[in-house]
C-alpha positions in Angstrom: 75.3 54.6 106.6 74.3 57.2 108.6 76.6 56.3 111.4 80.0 56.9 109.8 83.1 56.9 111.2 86.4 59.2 111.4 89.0 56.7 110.6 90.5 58.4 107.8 91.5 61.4 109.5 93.5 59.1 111.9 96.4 58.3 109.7 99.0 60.5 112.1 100.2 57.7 114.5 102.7 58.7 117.6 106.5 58.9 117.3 108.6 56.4 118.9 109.1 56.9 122.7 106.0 59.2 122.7 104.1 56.1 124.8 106.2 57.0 127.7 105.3 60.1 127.8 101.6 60.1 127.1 100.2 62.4 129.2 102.5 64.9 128.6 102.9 64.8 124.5 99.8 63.9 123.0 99.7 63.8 119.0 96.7 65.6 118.2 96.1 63.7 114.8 96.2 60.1 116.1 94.2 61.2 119.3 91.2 61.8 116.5 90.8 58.2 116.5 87.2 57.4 117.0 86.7 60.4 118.8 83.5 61.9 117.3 80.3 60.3 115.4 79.0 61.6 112.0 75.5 61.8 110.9 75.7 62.3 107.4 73.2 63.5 104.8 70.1 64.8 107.7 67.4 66.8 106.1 67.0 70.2 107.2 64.5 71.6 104.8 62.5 70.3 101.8 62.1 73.5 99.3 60.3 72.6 95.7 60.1 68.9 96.8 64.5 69.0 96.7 65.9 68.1 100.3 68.4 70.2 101.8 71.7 68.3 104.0 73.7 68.8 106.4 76.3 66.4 107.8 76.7 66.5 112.2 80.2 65.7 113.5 79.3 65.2 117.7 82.1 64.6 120.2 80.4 61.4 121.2 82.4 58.8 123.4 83.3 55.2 121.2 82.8 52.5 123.2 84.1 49.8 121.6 80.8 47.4 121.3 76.9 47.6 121.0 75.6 50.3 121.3 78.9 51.5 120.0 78.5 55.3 120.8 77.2 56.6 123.9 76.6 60.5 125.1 79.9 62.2 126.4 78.0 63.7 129.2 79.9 67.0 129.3 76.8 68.8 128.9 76.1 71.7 126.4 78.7 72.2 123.8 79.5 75.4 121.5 78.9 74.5 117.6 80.0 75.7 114.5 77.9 76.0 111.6 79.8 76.2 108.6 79.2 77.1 105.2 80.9 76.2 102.3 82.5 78.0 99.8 82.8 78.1 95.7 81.4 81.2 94.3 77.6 80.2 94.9 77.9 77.8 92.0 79.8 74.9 93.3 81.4 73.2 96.7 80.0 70.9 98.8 79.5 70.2 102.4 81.6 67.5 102.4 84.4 69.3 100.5 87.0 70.4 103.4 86.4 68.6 106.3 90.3 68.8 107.2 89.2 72.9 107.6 87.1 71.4 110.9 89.2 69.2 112.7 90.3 72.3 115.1 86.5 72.4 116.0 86.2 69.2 116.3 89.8 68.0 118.3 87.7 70.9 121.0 84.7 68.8 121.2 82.5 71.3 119.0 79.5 70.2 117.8 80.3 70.9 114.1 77.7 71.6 111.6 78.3 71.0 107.4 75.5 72.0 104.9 74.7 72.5 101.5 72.5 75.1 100.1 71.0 75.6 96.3 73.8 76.8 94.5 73.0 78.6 91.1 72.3 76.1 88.8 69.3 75.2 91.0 68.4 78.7 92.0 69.5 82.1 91.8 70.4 85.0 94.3 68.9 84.7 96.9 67.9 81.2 97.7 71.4 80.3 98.9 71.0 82.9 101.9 67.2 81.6 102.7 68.9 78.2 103.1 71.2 79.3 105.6 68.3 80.7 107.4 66.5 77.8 107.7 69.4 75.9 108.3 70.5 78.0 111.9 66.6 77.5 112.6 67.4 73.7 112.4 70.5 74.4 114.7 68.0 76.1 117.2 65.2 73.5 116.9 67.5 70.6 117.8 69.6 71.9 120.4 68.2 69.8 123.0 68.9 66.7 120.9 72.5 67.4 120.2 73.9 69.4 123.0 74.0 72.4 121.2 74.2 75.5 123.5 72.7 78.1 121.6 74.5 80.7 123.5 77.4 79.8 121.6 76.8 78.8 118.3 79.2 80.3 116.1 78.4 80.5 112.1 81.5 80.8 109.5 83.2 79.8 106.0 85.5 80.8 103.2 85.0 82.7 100.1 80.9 82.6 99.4 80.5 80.8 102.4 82.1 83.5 104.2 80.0 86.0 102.9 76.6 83.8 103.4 78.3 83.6 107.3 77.9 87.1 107.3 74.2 87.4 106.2 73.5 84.6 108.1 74.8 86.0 111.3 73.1 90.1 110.4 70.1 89.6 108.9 67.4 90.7 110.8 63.7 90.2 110.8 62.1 92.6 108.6 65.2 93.0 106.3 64.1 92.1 102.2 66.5 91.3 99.6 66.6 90.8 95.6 63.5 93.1 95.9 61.7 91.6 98.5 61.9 88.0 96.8 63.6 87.0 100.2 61.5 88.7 103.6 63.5 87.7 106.5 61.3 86.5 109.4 62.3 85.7 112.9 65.5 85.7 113.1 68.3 83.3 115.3 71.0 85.1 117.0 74.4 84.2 116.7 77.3 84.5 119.1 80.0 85.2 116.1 81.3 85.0 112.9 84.1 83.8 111.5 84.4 85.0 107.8 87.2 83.5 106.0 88.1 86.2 103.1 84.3 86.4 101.9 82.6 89.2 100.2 80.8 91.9 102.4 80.6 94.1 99.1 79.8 94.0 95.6 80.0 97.8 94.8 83.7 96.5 95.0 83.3 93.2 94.3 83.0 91.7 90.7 79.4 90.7 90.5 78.6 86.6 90.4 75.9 86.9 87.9 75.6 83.3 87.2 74.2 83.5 90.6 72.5 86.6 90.6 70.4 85.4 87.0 69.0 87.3 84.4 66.5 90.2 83.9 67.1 91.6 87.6 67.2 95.0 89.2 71.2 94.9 89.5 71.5 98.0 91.9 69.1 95.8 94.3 70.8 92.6 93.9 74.2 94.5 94.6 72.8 96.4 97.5 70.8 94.0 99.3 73.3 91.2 99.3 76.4 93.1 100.4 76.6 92.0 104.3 78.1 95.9 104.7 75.0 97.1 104.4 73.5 95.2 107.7 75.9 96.7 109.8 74.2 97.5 112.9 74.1 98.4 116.8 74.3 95.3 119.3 75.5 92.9 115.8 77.6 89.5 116.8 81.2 90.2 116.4 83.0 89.8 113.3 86.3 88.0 113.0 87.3 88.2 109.0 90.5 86.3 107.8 91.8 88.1 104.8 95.4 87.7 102.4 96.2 91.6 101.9 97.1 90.4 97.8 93.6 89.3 97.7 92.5 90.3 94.3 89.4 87.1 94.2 87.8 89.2 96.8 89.7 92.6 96.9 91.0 93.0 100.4 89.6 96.6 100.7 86.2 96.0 101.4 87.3 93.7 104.6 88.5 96.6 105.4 85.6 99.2 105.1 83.6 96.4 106.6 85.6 96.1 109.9 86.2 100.1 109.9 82.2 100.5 109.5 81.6 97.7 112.6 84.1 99.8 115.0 81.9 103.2 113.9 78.7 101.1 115.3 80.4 99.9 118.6 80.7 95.9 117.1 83.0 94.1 118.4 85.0 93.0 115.8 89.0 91.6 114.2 90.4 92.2 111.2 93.7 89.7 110.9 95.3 90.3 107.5 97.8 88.4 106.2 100.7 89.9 104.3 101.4 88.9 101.1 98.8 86.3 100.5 96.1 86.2 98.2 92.5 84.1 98.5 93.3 81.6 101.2 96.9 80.6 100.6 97.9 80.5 103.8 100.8 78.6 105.3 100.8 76.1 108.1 102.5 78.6 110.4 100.1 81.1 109.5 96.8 78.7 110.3 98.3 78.2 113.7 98.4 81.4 114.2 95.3 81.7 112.7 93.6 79.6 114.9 95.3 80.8 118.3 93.5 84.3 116.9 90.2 82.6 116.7 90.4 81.3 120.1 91.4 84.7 122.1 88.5 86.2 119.8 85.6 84.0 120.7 87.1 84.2 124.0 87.3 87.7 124.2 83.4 87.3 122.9 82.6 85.4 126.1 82.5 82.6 124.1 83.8 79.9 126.2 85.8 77.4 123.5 86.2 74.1 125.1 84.2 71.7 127.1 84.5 71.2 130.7 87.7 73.0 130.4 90.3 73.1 133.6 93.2 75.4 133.2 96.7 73.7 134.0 98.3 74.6 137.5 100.4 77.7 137.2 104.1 76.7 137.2 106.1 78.1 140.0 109.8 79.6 139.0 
């Protein structure tokens, strides 16, 4: 079905007494419940006769018979395209949903795809996939409520690092020895790289993904996202576990220490002691509350049709 639903991320149910008290105490797993459509599976290119996916998560309103969903009518909402992760040779969009739910409890349009990973084409398909795919964000905006003002691109591991070209390519800019020319490009309004490479004159080199018979000092320089540091970039939020020795930590940090230099707005949150994404609940709260004051502090507005509470008087 295209139409499917998200039931199974409903299991949380309220705690006794909480009915009472409603309005006050919400439990934000059951209030899930039917709270956003999926459109699973949608094309969003066609490269050597192999379709590309993506799966849409909208904050659609359930209405509880035919037609069954209905437009929210809150108007233009900000989206998250995200990219998955697995060392260019594996993952799935469908892999971590559970890593979108804080999107998505915000009314986010949320954006899953796939891209050729390496046993269907080398270095650097991948990244010309998640071209085209943010040039399928901007072509349907009107159709989804997308504001393209505040689309926001981001991932772990590989993903995070295709975030990052994604989000500072620009047009003119050749990689792999000009087998990639980037055309018009689509701006972004951040990114959110969860621990990815930005580096790989630190970084061990993914040659199953780069293939064979290559100029290697071409492949290294032209798809390390350090190297598209510029003036007037989006900003950069990068999540990184300071015992990170998948992706050694240090290059987040000449990556964020290079964006300052240029004027980029930019955060570097590390977490102590933990290695490639190992990261406690406490610490994803946390996490998240950063991600919010960040895209804030971007002027990127985070929720829809969102009304402050009353101050409280002492």
């Amino acid at each position: 079905m295209k139409h499917l639903l998200l039931t199974t991320i409903a299991a949380a149910v309220l705690s006794a007494g909480c009915a009472s008290r409603l309005s006050q105490n919400i439990d934000r797993n059951a209030a899930m419940f039917f709270t956003s459509r999926v459109e699973h599976d949608v094309v969003y290119r066609t490269v050597d006769g192999k379709d590309q996916h993506l799966n849409l998560y909208l904050p659609d309103i359930f209405l509880g018979e035919e037609p069954w969903w209905a437009n929210d009518k809150k108007g233009k909402k900000p989206t998250l395209l995200h990219i998955h992760g697995g060392g260019w040779v594996e993952g799935s969009k469908d892999q971590i949903l559970i890593n979108l739910l804080p999107y998505i409890f915000r009314d986010w349009v949320v954006i899953s795809i796939n891209y050729r990973l390496a046993k269907d084409a080398k270095a650097p398909a991948a990244v010309d996939d998640c071209l085209a795919a943010l040039e399928w964000v901007y072509a349907n905006a009107d159709k989804y409520d997308i504001d393209t003002d505040r689309i926001v691109v981001g991932g772990g591991s590989a993903g995070g690092h295709l975030s990052l070209l994604t989000g500072m390519l620009r047009e003119g800019d050749q990689l792999c020895g000009g087998k990639l020319k980037v055309g018009n490009t689509r701006k972004v309004a951040a990114i959110v790289n969860w621990y990815g490479v930005t580096d790989f004159t630190i970084n061990p080199h993914p040659l199953e993904w780069f293939g064979e018979d290559i100029d290697l000092e071409e492949y290294v320089r032209s798809l390390s996202p350090i190297n598209y540091v510029r003036e007037g970039g989006a900003p950069v939020l990068t999540i990184h576990g300071s015992e990170d020795y998948t992706v050694p930590v240090n290059q987040a940090v000449n990556l964020h220490k290079k964006l300052r230099e240029v004027g980029v707005q930019e955060k570097l949150l590390l977490i102590e002691g933990k290695k490639h994404g190992d990261f406690s609940h406490e610490e994803l709260t946390q996490i998240y509350q950063k991600i919010w004051k960040f895209l804030e502090l971007a002027d990127i507005k985070t929720t829809v049709n969102y009304r402050p509470p009353p101050q409280t008087r002492r």
